[in-house]
Every structure is written in C-alpha cells, then in structure tokens.
mmCIF file of the N, C-alpha and C atoms, coordinates in Angstrom:
data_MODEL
# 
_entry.id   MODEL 
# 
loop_
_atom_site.group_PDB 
_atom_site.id 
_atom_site.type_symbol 
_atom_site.label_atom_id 
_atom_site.label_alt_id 
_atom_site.label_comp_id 
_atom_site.label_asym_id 
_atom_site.label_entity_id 
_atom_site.label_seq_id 
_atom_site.pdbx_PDB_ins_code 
_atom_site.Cartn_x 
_atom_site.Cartn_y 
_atom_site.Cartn_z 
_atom_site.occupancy 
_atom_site.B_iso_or_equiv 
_atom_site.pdbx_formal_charge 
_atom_site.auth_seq_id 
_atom_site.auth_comp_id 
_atom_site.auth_asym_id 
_atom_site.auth_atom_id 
_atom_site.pdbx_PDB_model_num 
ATOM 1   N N  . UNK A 1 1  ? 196.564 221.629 331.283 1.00 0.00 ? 1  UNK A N  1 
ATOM 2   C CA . UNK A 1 1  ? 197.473 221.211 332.322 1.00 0.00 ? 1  UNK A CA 1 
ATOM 3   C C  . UNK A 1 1  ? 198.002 222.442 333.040 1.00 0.00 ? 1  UNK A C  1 
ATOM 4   N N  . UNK A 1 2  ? 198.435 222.468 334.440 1.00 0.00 ? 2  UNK A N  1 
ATOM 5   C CA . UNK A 1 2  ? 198.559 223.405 335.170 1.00 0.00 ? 2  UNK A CA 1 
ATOM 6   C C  . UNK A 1 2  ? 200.366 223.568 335.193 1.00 0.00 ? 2  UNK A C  1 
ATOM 7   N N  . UNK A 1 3  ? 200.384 224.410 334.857 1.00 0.00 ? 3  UNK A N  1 
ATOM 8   C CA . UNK A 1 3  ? 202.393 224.354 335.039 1.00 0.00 ? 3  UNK A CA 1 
ATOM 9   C C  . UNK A 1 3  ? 202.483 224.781 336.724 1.00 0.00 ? 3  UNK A C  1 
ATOM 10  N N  . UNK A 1 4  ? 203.689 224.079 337.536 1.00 0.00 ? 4  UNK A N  1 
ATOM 11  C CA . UNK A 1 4  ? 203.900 224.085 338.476 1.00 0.00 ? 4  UNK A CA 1 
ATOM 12  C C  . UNK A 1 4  ? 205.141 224.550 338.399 1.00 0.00 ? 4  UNK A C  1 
ATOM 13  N N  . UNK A 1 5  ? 205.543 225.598 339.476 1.00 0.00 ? 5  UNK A N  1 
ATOM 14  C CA . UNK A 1 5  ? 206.786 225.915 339.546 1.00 0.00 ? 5  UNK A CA 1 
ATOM 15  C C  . UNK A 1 5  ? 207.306 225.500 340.790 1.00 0.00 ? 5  UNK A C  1 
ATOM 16  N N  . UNK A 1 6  ? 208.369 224.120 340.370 1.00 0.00 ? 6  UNK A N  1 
ATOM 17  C CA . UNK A 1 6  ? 208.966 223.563 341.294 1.00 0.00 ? 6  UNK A CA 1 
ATOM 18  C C  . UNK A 1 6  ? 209.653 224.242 342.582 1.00 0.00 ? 6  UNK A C  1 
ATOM 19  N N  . UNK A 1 7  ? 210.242 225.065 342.672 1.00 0.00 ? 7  UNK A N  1 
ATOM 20  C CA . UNK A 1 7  ? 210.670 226.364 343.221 1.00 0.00 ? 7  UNK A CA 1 
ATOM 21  C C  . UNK A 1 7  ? 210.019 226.217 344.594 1.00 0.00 ? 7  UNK A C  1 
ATOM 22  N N  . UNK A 1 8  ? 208.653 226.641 344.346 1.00 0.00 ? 8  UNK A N  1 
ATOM 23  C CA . UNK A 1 8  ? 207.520 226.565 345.188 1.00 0.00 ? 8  UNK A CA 1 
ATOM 24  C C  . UNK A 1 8  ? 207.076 225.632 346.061 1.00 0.00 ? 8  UNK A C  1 
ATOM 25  N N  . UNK A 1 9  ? 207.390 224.488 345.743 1.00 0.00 ? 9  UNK A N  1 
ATOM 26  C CA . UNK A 1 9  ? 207.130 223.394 346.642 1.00 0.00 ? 9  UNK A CA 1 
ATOM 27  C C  . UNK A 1 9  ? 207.805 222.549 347.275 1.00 0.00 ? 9  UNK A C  1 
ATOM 28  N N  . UNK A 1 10 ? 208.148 222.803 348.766 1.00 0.00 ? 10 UNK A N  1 
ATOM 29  C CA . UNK A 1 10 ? 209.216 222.266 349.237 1.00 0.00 ? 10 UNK A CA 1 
ATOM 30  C C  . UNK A 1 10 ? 209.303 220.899 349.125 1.00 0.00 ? 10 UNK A C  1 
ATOM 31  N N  . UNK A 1 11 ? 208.642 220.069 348.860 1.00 0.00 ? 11 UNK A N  1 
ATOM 32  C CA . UNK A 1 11 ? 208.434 218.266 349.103 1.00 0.00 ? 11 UNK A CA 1 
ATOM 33  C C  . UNK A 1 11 ? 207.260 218.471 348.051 1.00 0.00 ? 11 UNK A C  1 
ATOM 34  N N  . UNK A 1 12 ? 207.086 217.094 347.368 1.00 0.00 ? 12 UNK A N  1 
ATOM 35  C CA . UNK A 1 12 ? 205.960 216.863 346.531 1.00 0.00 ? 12 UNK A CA 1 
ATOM 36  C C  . UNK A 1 12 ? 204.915 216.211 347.564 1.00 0.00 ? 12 UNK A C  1 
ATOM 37  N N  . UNK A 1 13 ? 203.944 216.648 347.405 1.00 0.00 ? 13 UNK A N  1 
ATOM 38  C CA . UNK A 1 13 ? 202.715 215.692 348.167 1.00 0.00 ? 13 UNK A CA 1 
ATOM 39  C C  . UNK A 1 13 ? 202.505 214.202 347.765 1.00 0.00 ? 13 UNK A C  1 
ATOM 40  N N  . UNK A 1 14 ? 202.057 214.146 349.239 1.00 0.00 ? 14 UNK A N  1 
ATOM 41  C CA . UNK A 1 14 ? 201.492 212.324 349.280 1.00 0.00 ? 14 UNK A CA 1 
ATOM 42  C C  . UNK A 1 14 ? 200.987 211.982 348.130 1.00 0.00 ? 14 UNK A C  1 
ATOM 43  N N  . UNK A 1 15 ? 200.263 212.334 347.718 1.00 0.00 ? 15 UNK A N  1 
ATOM 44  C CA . UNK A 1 15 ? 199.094 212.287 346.628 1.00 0.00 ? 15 UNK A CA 1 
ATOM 45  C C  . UNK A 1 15 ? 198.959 213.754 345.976 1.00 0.00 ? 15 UNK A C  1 
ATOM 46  N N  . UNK A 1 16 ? 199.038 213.178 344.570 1.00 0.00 ? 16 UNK A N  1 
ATOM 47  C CA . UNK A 1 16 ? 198.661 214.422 343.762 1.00 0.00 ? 16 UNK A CA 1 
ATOM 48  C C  . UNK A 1 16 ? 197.821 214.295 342.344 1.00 0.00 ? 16 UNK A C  1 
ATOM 49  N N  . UNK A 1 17 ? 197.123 214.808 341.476 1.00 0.00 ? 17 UNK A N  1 
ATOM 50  C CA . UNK A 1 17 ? 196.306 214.920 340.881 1.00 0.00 ? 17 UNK A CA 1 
ATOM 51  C C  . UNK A 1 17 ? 197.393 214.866 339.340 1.00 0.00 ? 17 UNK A C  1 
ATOM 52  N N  . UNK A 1 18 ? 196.435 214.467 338.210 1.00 0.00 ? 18 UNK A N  1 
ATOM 53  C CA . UNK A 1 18 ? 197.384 213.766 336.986 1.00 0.00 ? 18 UNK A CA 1 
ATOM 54  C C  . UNK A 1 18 ? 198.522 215.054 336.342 1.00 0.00 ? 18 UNK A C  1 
ATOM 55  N N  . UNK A 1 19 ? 197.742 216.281 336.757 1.00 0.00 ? 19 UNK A N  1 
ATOM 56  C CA . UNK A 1 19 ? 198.733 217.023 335.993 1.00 0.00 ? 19 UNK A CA 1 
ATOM 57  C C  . UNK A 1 19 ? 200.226 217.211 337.087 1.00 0.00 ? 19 UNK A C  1 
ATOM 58  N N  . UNK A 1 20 ? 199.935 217.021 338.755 1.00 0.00 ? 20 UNK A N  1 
ATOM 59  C CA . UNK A 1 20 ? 201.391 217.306 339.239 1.00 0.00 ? 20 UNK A CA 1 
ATOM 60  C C  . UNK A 1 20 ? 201.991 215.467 339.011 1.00 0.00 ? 20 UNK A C  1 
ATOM 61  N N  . UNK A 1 21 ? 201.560 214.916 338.827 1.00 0.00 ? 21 UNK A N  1 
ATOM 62  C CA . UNK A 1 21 ? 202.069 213.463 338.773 1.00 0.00 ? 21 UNK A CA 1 
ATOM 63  C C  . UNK A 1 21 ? 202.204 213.186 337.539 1.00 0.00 ? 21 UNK A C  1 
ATOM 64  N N  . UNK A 1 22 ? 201.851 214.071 336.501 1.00 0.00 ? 22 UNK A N  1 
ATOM 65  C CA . UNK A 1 22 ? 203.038 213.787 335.485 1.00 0.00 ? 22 UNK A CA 1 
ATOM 66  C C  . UNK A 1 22 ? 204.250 214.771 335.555 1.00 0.00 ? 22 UNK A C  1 
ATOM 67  N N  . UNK A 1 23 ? 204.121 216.029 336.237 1.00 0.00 ? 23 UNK A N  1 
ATOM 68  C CA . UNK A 1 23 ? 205.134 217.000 336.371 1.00 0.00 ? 23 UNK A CA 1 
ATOM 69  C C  . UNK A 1 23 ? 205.991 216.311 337.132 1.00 0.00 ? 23 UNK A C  1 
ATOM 70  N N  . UNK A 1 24 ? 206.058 215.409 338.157 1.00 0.00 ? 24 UNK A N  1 
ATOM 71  C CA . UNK A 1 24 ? 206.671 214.703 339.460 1.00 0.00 ? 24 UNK A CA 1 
ATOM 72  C C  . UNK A 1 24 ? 207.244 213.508 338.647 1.00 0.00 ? 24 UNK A C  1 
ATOM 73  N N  . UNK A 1 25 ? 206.892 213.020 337.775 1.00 0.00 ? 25 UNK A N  1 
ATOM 74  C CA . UNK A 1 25 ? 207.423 212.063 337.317 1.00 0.00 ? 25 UNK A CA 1 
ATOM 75  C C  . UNK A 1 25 ? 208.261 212.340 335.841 1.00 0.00 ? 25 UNK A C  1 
ATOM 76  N N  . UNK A 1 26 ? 207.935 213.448 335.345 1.00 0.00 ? 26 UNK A N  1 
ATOM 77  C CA . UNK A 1 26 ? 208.387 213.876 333.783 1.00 0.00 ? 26 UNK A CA 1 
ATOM 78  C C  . UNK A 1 26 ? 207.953 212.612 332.810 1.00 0.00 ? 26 UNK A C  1 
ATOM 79  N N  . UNK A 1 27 ? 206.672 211.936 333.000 1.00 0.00 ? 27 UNK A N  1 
ATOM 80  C CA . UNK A 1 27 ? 206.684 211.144 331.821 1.00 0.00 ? 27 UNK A CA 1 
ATOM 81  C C  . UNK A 1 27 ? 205.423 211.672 331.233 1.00 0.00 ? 27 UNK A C  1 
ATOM 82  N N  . UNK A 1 28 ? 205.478 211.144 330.069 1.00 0.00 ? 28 UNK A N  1 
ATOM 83  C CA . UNK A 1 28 ? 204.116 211.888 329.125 1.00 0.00 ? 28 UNK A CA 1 
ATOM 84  C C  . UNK A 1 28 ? 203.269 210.854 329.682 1.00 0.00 ? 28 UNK A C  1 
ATOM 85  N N  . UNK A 1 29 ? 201.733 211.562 329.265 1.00 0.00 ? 29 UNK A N  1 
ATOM 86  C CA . UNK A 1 29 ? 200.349 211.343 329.844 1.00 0.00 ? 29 UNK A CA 1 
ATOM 87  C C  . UNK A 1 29 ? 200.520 210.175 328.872 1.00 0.00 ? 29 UNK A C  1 
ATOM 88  N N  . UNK A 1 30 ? 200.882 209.804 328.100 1.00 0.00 ? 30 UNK A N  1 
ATOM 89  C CA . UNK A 1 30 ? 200.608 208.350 327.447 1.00 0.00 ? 30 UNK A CA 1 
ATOM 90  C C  . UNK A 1 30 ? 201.408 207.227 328.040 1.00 0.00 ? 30 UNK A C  1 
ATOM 91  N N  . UNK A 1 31 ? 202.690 207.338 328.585 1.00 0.00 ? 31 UNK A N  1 
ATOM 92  C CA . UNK A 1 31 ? 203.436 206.700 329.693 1.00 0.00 ? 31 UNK A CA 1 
ATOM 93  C C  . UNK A 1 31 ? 202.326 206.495 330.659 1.00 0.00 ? 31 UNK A C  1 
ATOM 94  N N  . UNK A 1 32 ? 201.780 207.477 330.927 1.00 0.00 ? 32 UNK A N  1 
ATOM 95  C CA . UNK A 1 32 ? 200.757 207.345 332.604 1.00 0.00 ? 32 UNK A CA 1 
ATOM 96  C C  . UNK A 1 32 ? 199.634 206.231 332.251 1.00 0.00 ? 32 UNK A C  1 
ATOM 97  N N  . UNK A 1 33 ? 199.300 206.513 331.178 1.00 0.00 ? 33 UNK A N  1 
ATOM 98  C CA . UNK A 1 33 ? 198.099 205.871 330.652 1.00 0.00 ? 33 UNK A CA 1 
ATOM 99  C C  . UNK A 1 33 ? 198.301 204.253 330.547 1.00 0.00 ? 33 UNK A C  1 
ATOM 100 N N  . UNK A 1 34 ? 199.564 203.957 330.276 1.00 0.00 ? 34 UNK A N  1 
ATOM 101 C CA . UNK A 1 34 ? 199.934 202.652 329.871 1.00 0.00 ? 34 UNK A CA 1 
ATOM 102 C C  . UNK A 1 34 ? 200.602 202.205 331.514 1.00 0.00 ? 34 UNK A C  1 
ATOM 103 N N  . UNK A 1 35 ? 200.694 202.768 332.150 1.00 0.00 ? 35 UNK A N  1 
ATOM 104 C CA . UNK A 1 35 ? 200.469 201.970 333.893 1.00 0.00 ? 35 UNK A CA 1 
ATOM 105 C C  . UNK A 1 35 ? 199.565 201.910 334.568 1.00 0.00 ? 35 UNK A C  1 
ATOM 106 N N  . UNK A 1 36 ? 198.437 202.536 334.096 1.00 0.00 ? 36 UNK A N  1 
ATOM 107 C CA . UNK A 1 36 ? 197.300 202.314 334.639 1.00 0.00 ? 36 UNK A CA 1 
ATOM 108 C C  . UNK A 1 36 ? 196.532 201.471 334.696 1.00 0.00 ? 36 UNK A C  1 
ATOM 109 N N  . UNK A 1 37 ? 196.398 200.885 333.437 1.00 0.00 ? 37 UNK A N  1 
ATOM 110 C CA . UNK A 1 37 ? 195.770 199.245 333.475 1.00 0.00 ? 37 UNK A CA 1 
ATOM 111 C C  . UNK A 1 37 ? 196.807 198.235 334.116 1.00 0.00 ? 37 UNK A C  1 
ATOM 112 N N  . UNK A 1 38 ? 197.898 198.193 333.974 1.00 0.00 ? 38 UNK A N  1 
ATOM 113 C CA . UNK A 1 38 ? 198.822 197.541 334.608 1.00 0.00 ? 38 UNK A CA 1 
ATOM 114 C C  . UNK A 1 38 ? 198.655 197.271 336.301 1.00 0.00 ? 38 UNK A C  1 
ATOM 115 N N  . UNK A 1 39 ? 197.728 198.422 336.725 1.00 0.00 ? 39 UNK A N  1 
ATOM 116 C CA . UNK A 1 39 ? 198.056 198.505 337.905 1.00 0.00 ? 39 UNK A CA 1 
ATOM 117 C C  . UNK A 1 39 ? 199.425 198.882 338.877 1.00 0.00 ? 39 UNK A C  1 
ATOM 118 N N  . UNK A 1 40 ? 200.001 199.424 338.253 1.00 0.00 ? 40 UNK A N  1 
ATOM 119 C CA . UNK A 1 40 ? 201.329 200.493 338.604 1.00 0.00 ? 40 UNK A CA 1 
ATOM 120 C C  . UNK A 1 40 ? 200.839 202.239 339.455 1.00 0.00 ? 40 UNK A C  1 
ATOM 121 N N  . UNK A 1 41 ? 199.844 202.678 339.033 1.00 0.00 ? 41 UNK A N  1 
ATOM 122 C CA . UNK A 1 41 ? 199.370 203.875 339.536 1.00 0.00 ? 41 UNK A CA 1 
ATOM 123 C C  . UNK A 1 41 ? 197.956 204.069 339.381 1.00 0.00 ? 41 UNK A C  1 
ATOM 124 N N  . UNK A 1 42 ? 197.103 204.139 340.287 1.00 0.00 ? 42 UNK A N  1 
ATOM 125 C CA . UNK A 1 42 ? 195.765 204.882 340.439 1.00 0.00 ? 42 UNK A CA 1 
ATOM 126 C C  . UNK A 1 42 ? 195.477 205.503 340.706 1.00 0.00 ? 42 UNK A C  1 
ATOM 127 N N  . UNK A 1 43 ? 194.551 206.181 339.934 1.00 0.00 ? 43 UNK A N  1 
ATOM 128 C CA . UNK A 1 43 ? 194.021 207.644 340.428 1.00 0.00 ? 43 UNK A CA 1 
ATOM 129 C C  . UNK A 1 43 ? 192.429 207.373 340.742 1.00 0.00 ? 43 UNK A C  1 
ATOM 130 N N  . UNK A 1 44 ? 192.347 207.869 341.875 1.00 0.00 ? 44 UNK A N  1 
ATOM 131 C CA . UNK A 1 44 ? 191.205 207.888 342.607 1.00 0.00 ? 44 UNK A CA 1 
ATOM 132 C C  . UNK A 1 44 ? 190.763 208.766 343.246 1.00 0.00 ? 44 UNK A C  1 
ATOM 133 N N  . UNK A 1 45 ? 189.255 209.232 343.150 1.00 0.00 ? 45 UNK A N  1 
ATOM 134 C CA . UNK A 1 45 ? 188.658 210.342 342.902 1.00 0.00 ? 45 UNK A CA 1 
ATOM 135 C C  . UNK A 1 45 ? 188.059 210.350 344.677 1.00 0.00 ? 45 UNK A C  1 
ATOM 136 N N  . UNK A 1 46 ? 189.459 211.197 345.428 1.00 0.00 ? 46 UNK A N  1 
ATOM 137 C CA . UNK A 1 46 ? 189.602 211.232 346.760 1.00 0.00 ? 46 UNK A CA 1 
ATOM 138 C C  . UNK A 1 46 ? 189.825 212.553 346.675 1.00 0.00 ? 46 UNK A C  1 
ATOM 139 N N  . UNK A 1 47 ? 190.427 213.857 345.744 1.00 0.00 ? 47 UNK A N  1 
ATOM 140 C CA . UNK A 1 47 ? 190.945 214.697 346.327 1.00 0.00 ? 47 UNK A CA 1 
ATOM 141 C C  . UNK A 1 47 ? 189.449 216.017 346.428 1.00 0.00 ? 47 UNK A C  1 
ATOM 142 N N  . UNK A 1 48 ? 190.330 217.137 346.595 1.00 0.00 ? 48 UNK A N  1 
ATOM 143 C CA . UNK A 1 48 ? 188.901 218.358 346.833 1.00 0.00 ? 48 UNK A CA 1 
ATOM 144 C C  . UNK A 1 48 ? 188.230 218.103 345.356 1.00 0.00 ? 48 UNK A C  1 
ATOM 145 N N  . UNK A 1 49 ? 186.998 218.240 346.006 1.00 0.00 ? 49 UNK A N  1 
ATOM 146 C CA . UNK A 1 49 ? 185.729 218.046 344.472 1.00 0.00 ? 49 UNK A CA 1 
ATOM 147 C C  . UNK A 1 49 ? 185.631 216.896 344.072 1.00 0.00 ? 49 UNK A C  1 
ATOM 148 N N  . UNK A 1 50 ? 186.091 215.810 344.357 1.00 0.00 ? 50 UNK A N  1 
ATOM 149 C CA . UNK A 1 50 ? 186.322 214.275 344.004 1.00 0.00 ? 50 UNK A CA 1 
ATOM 150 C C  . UNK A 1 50 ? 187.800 214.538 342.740 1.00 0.00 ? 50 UNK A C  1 
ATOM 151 N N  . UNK A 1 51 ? 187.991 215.127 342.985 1.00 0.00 ? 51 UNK A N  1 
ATOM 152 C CA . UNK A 1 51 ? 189.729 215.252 341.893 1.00 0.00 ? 51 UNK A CA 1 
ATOM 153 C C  . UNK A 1 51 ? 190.409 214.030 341.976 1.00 0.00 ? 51 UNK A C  1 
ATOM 154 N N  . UNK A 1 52 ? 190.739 213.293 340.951 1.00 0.00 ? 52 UNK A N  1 
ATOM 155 C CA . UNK A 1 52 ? 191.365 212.033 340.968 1.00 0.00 ? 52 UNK A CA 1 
ATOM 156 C C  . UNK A 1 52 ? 192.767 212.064 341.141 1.00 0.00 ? 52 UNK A C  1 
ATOM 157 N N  . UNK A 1 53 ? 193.375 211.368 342.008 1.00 0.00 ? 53 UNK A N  1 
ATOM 158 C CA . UNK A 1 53 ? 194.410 211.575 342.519 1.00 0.00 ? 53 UNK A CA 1 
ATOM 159 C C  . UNK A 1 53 ? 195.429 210.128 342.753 1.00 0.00 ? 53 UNK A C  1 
ATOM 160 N N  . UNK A 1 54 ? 196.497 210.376 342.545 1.00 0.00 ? 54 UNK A N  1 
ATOM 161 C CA . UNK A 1 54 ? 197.137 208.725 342.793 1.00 0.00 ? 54 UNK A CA 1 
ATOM 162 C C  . UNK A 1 54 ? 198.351 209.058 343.581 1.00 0.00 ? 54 UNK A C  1 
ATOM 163 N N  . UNK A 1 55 ? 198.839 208.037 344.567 1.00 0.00 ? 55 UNK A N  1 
ATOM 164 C CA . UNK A 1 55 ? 199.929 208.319 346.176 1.00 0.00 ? 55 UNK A CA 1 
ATOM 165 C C  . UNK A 1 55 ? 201.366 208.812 345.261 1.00 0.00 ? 55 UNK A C  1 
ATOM 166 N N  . UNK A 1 56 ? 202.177 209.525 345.921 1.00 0.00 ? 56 UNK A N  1 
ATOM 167 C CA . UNK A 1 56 ? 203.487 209.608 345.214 1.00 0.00 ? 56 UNK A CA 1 
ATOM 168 C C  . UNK A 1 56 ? 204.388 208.329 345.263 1.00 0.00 ? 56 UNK A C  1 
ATOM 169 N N  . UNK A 1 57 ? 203.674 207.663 346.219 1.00 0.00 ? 57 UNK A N  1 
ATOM 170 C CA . UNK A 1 57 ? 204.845 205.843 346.154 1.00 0.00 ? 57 UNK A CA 1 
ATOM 171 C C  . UNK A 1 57 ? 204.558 205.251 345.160 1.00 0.00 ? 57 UNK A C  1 
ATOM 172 N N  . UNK A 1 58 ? 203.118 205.450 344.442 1.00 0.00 ? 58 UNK A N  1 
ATOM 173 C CA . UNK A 1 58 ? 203.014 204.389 343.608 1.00 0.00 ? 58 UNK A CA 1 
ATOM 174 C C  . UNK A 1 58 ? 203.543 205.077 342.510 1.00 0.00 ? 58 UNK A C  1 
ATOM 175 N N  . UNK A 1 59 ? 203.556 206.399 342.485 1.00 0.00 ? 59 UNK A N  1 
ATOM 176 C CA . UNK A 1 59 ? 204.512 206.809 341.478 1.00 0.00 ? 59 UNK A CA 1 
ATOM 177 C C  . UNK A 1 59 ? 205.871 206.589 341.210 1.00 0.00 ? 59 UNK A C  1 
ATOM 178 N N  . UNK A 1 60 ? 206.191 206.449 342.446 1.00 0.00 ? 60 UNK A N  1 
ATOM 179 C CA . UNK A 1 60 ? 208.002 206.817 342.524 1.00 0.00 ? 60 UNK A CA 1 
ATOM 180 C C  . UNK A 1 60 ? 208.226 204.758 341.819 1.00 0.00 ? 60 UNK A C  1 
ATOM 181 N N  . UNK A 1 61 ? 207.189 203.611 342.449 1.00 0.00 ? 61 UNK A N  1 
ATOM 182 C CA . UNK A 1 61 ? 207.639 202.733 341.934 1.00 0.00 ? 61 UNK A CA 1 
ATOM 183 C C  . UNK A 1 61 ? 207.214 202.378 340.482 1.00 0.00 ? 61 UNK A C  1 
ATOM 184 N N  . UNK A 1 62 ? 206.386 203.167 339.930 1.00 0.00 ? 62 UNK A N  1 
ATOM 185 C CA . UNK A 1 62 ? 206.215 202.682 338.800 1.00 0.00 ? 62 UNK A CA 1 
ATOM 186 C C  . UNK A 1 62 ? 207.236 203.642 337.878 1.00 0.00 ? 62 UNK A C  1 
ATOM 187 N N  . UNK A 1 63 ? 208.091 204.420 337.904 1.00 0.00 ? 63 UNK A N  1 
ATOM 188 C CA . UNK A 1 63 ? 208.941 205.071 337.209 1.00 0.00 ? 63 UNK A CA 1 
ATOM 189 C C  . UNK A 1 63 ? 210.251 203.944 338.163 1.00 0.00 ? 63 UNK A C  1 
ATOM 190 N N  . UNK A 1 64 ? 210.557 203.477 339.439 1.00 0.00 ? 64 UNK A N  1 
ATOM 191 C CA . UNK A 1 64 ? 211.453 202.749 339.443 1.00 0.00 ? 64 UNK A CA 1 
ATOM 192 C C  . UNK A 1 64 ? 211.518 201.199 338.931 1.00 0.00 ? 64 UNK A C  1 
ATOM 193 N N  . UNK A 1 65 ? 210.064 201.159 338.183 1.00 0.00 ? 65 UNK A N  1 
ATOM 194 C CA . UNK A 1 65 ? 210.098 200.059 337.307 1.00 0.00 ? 65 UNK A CA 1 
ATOM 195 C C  . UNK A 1 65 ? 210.268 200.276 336.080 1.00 0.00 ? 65 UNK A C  1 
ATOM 196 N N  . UNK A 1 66 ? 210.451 201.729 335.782 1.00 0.00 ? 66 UNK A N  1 
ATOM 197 C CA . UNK A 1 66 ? 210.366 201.668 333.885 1.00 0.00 ? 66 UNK A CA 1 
ATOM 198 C C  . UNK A 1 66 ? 211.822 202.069 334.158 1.00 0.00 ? 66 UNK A C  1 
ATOM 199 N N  . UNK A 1 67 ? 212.790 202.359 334.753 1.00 0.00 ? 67 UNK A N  1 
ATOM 200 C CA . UNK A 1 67 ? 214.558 202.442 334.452 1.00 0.00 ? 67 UNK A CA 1 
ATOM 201 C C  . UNK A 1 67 ? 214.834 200.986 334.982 1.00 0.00 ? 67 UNK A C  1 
ATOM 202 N N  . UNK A 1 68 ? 213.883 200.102 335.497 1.00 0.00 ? 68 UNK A N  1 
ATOM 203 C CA . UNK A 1 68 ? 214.985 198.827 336.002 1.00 0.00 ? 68 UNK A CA 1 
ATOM 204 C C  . UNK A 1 68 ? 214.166 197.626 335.008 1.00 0.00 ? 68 UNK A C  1 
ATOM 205 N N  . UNK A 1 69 ? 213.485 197.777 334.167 1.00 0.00 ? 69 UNK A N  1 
ATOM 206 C CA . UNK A 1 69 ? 213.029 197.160 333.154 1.00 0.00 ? 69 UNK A CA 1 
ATOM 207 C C  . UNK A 1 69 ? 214.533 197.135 331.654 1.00 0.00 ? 69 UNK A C  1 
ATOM 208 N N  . UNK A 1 70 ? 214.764 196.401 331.442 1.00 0.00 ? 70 UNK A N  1 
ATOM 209 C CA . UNK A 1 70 ? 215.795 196.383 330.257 1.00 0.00 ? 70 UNK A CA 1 
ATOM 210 C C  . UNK A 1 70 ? 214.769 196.664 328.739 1.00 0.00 ? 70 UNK A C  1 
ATOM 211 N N  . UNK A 1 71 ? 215.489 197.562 328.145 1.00 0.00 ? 71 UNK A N  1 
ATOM 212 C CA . UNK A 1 71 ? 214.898 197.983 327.219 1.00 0.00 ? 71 UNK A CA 1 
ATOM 213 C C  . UNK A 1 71 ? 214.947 197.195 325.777 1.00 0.00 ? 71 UNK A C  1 
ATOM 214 N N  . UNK A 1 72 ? 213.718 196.472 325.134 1.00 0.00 ? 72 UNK A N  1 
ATOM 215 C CA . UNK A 1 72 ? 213.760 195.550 324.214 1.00 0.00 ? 72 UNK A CA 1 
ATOM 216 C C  . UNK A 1 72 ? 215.103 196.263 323.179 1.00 0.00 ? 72 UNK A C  1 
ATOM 217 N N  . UNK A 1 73 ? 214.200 197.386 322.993 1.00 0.00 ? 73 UNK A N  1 
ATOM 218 C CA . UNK A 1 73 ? 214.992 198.032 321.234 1.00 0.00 ? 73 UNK A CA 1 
ATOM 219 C C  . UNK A 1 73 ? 216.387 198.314 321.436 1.00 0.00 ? 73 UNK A C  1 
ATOM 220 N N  . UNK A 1 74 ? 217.036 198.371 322.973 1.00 0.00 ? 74 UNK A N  1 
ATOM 221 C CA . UNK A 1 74 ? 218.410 198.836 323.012 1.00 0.00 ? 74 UNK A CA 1 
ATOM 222 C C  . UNK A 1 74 ? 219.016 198.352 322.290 1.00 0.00 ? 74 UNK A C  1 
ATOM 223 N N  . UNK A 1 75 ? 219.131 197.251 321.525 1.00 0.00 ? 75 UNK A N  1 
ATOM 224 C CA . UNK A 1 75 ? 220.342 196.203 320.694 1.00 0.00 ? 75 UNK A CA 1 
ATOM 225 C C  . UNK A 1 75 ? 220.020 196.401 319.872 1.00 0.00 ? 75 UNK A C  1 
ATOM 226 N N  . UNK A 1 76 ? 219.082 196.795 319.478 1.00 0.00 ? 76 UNK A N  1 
ATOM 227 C CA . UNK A 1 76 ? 218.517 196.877 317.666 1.00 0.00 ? 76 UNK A CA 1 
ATOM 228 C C  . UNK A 1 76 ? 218.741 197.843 316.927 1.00 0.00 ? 76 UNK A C  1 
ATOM 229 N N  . UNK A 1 77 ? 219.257 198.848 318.167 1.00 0.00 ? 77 UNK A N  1 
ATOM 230 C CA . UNK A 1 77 ? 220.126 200.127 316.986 1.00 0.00 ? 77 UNK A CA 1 
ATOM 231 C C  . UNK A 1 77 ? 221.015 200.512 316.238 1.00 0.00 ? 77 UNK A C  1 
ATOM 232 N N  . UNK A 1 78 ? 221.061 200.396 314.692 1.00 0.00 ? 78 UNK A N  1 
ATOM 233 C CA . UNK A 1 78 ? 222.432 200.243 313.827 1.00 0.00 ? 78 UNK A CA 1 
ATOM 234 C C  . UNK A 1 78 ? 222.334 202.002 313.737 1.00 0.00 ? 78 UNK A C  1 
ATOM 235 N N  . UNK A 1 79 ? 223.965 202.005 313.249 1.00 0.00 ? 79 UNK A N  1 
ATOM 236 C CA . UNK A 1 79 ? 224.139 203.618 313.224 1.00 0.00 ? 79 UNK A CA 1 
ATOM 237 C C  . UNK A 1 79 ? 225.136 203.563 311.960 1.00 0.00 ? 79 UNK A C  1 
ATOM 238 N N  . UNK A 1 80 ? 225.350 204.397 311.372 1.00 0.00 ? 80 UNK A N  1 
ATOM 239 C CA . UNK A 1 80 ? 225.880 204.071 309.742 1.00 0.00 ? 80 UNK A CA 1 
ATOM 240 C C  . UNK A 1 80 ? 227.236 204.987 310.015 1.00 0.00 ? 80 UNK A C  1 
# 
C-alpha cells in the first residue's frame, strides 16, 4: 500500500485507486471488501494501466451508510 501524505493533496480525486480510497475513507480493506458485493463501491479497471478505481461519491455514501446504520452490538455491552 502506498502511504499518502495528506498535506499534499489539496481535494481528494473523483476517483481513486483501493489504496487512496481506503486512506480517504480510513476503513480497513476488509470494511472495503464487505461493500463491494453489496454494491456500495466499485472499482473499475478505468484508471492509467487499467488500475481499478472506484468515484469518491460512492465512497463518501457508503461510509455515510456505515455511521447512519444503528449498530446491532451497541446494547449488548456489559461492563463490570
């Protein structure tokens, strides 16, 4: 994975490739993995070299669906 230094980039791009779209989103590649069949984010092999790439909207809504989703386990936590 490529580390990006935010610093550097004034705006995130339209579309970006899995390693800045998990940096853009901060969720782990197994989060990514589990919206993908869902149909929440695709990556499609549009960018230089055929680099698979998915839009930053479909990013921004599939992370504004995992904070507006209610979380099963929230109630189930006892604390001693």
């Amino acid at each position: 994975m490529t580390l990006v230094q935010l610093a550097r980039l004034p705006d995130w791009p339209a579309a970006m490739p899995r390693d800045l779209a998990l940096a853009h989103t901060g969720v782990g590649d197994a989060q990514m993995k589990e919206w993908e069949p869902r149909g929440l984010v695709r990556f499609r092999p549009r960018g230089p070299r055929g680099v698979a790439i998915a839009s930053r909207a479909s990013l921004d809504v599939a992370l504004q669906t995992l904070f507006s989703s209610p979380v099963a386990d929230d109630g189930d936590i006892e604390f001693d």
